[in-house]
N, CA, C and O atoms as a GROMACS GRO file, in nm:
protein
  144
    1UNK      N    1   1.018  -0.955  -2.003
    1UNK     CA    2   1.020  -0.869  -2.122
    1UNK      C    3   0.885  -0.873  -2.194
    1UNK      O    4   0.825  -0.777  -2.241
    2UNK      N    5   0.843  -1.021  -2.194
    2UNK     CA    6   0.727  -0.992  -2.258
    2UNK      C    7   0.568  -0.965  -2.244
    2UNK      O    8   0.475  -0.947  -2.323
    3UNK      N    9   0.589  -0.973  -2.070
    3UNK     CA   10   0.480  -0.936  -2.019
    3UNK      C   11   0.528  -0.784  -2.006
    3UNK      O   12   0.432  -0.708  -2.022
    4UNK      N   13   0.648  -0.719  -1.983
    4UNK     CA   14   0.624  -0.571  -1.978
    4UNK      C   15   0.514  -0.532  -2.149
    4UNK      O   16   0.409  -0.474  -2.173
    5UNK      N   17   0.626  -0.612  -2.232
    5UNK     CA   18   0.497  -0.553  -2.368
    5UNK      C   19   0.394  -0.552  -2.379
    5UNK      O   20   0.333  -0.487  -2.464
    6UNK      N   21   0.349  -0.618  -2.304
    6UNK     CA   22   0.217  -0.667  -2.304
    6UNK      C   23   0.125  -0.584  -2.249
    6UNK      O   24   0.008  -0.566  -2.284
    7UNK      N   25   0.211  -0.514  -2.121
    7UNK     CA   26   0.145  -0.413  -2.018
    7UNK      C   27   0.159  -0.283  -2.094
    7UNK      O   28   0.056  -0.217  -2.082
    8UNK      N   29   0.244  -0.226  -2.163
    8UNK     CA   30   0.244  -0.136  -2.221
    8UNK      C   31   0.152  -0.135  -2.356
    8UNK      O   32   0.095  -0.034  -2.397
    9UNK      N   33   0.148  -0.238  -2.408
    9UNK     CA   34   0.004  -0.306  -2.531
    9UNK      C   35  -0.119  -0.223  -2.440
    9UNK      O   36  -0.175  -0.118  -2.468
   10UNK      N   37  -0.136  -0.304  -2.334
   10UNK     CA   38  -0.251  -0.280  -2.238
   10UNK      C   39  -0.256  -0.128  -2.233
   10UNK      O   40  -0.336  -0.064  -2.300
   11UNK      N   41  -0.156  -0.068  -2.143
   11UNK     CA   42  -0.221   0.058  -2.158
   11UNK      C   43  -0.207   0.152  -2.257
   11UNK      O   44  -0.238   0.267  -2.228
   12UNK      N   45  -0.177   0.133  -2.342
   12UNK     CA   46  -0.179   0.206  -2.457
   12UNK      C   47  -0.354   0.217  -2.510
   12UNK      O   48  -0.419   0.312  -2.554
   13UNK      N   49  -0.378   0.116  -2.490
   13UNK     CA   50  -0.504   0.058  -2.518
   13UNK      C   51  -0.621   0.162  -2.445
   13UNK      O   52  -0.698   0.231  -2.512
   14UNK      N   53  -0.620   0.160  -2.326
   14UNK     CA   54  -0.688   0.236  -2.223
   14UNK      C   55  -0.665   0.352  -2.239
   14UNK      O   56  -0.762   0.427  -2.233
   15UNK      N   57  -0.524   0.415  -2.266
   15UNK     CA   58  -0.552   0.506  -2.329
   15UNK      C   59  -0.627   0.560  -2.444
   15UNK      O   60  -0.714   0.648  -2.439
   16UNK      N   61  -0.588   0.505  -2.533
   16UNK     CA   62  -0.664   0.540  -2.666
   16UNK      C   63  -0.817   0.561  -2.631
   16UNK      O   64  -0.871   0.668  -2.658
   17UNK      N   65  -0.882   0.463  -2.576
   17UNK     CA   66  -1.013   0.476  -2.541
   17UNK      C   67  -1.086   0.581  -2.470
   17UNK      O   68  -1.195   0.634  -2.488
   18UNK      N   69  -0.974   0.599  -2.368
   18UNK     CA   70  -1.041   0.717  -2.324
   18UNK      C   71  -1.015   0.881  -2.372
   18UNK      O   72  -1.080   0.977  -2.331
   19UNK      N   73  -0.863   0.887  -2.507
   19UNK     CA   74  -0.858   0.966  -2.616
   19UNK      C   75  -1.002   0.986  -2.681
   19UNK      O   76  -1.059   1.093  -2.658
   20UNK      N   77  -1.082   0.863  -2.782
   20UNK     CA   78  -1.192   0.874  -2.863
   20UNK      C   79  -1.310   0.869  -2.752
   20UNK      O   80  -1.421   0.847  -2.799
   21UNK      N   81  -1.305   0.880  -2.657
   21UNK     CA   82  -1.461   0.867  -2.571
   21UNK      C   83  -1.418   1.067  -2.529
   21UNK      O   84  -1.501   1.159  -2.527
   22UNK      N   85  -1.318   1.074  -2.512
   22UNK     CA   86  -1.328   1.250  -2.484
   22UNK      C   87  -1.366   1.329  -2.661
   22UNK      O   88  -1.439   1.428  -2.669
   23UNK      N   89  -1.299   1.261  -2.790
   23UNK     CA   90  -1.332   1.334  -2.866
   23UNK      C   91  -1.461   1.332  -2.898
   23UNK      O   92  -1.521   1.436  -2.924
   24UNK      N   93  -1.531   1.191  -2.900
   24UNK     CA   94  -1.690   1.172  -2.897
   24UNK      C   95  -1.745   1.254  -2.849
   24UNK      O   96  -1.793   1.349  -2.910
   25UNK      N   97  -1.754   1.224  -2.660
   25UNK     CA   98  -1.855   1.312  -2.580
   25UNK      C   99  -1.736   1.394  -2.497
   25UNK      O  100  -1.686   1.326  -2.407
   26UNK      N  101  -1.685   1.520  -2.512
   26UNK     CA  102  -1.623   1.552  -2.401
   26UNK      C  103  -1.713   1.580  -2.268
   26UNK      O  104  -1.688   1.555  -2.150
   27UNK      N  105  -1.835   1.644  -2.333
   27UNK     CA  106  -1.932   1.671  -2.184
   27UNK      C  107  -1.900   1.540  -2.091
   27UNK      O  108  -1.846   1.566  -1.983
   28UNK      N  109  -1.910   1.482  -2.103
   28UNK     CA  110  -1.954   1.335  -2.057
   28UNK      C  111  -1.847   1.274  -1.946
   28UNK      O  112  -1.858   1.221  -1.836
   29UNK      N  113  -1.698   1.324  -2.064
   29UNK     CA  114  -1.589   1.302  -2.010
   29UNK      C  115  -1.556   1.355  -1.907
   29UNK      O  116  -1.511   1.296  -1.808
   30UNK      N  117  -1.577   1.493  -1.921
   30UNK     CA  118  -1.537   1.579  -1.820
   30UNK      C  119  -1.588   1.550  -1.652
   30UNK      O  120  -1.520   1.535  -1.550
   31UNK      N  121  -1.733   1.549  -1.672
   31UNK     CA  122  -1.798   1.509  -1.544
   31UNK      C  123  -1.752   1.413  -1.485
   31UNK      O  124  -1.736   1.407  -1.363
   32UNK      N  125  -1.712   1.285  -1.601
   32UNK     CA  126  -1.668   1.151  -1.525
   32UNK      C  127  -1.558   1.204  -1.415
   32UNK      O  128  -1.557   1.151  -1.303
   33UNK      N  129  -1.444   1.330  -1.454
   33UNK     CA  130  -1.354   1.373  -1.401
   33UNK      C  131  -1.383   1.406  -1.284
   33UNK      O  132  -1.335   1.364  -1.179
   34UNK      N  133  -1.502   1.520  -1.309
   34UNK     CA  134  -1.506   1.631  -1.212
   34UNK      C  135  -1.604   1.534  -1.085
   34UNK      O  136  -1.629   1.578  -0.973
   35UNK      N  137  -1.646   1.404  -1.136
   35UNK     CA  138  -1.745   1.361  -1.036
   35UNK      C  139  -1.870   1.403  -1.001
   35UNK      O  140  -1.926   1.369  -0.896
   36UNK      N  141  -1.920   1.479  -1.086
   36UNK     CA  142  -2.057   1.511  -1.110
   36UNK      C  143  -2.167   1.446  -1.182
   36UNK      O  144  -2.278   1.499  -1.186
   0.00000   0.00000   0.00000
């Protein structure tokens, strides 16, 4: 139980980050996507 929380802590986390790194730079973001 409390390592699931923990994992869901976690990616919540990774998410968010890569939420404010697309609102920052989306250029940036995007490429990371597209692999360019």
């Amino acid at each position: 139980m409390l390592i699931k929380l923990i994992w869901i802590l976690l990616v919540n986390m990774i998410m968010l980050e890569f939420d404010i790194a697309f609102i920052v730079n989306p250029q940036e973001h995007i490429s990371v996507f597209s692999g360019t």
